[in-house]
N, C-alpha and C positions, 0 to 999 in steps of 0.2 A: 135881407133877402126879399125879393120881390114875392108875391104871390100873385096865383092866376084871379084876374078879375080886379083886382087893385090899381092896375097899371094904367095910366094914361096915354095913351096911344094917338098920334097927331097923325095927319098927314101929311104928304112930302111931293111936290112935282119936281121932274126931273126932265130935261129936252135932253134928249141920247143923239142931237144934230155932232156929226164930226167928234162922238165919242169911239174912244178903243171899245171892241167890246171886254175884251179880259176884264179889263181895268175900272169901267162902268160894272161889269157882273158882279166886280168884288168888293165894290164900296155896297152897290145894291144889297147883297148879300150879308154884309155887315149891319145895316139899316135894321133889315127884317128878322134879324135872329135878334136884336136888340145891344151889338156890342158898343155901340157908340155912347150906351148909355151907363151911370155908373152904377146903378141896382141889378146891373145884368144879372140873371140868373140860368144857368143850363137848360133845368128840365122846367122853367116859363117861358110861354111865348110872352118876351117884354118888346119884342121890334112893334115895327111905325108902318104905318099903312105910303107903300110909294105907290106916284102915278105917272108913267114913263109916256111920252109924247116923241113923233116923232122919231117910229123904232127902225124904220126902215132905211134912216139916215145913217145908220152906226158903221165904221170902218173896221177891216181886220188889216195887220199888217202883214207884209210880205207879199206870198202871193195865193194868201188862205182861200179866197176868192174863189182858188180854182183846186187847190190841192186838198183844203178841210174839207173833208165827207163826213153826212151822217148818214149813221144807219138802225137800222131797227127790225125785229122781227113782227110778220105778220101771222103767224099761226103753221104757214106753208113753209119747205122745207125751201131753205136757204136765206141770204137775208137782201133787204131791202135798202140801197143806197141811194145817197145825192149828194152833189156838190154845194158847198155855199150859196151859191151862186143861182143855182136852180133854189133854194128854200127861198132865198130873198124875195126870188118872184113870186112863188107858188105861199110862202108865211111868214113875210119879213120877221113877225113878233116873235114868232118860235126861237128865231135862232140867241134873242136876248134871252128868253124863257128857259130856254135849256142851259146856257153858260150859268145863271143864277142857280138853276136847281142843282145843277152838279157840284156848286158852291156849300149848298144848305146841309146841315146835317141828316145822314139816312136815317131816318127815325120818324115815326109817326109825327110828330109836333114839326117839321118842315113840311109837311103837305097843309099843313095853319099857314105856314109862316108865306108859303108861294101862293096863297091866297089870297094874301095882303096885295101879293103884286099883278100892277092895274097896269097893261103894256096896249099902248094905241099909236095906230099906223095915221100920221097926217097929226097936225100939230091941234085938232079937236078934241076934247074928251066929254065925260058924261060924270063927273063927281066935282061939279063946279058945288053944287048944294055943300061940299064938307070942307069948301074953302082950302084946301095944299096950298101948303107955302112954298114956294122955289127954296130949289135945295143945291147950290153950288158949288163950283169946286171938285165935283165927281169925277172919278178920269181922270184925273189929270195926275202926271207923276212929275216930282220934286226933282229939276237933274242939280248935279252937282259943278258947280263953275271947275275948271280945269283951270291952274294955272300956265 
């Protein structure tokens, strides 16, 4: 079993150009709670430090674009909505931030874990100094050949 503070913790870059989001959220998500690894442990944070590049690029399918709404309360009575489509403009990041966090387990130790994640809009970032390794592969789903 892992213990907190023992754990080596790397970094990970990830280009989210022409990723699903689902499908990026939930490997993402797997990273940061640490399942990819084999010491995983529940209640340590053992995930990897990701730095997602490029968030503005991510696809939804179908026609999420216009039909996925989020919404939120602001204090005032009733709630506050938007389309996909309007977040992209107004916070492309958000909308990978949110698919990851609804991912994470609710519990004090995923507000650690979405800490970890580094989300930048334009393929620049600012943790060149901690060296991330390209992390590929993400997204992308296995189909099965049909005979």
């Amino acid at each position: 079993m892992a213990k907190t503070g023992q754990v080596d913790q790397q970094w990970w870059l990830v280009d989210a150009e022409d990723q699903i989001v689902g499908r990026l959220a939930s490997d993402l998500a797997m990273i940061l709670m640490g399942k990819h690894r084999p010491t995983y442990t529940p209640h340590v944070d053992t995930g990897d430090f990701v730095v997602v590049v490029n968030a503005e690029k991510v696809k939804f399918t179908g026609g999420k674009w216009d039909k996925k709404e989020y919404t939120w309360y602001t204090g005032y009575p009733g709630l506050r909505t938007e389309t996909a489509g309007k977040r992209l403009e107004r916070h492309p990041d958000w909308i990978l931030r949110d698919a990851v966090r609804r991912m994470l387990p609710k519990n004090k130790l995923a507000t650690k874990m979405l800490d970890k994640l580094k989300i930048f809009v334009g393929p620049e970032h600012e943790h060149q100094a901690q060296q991330p390794q390209p992390l590929t592969g993400l997204g992308q789903v296995k189909q099965k050949k049909r005979k």
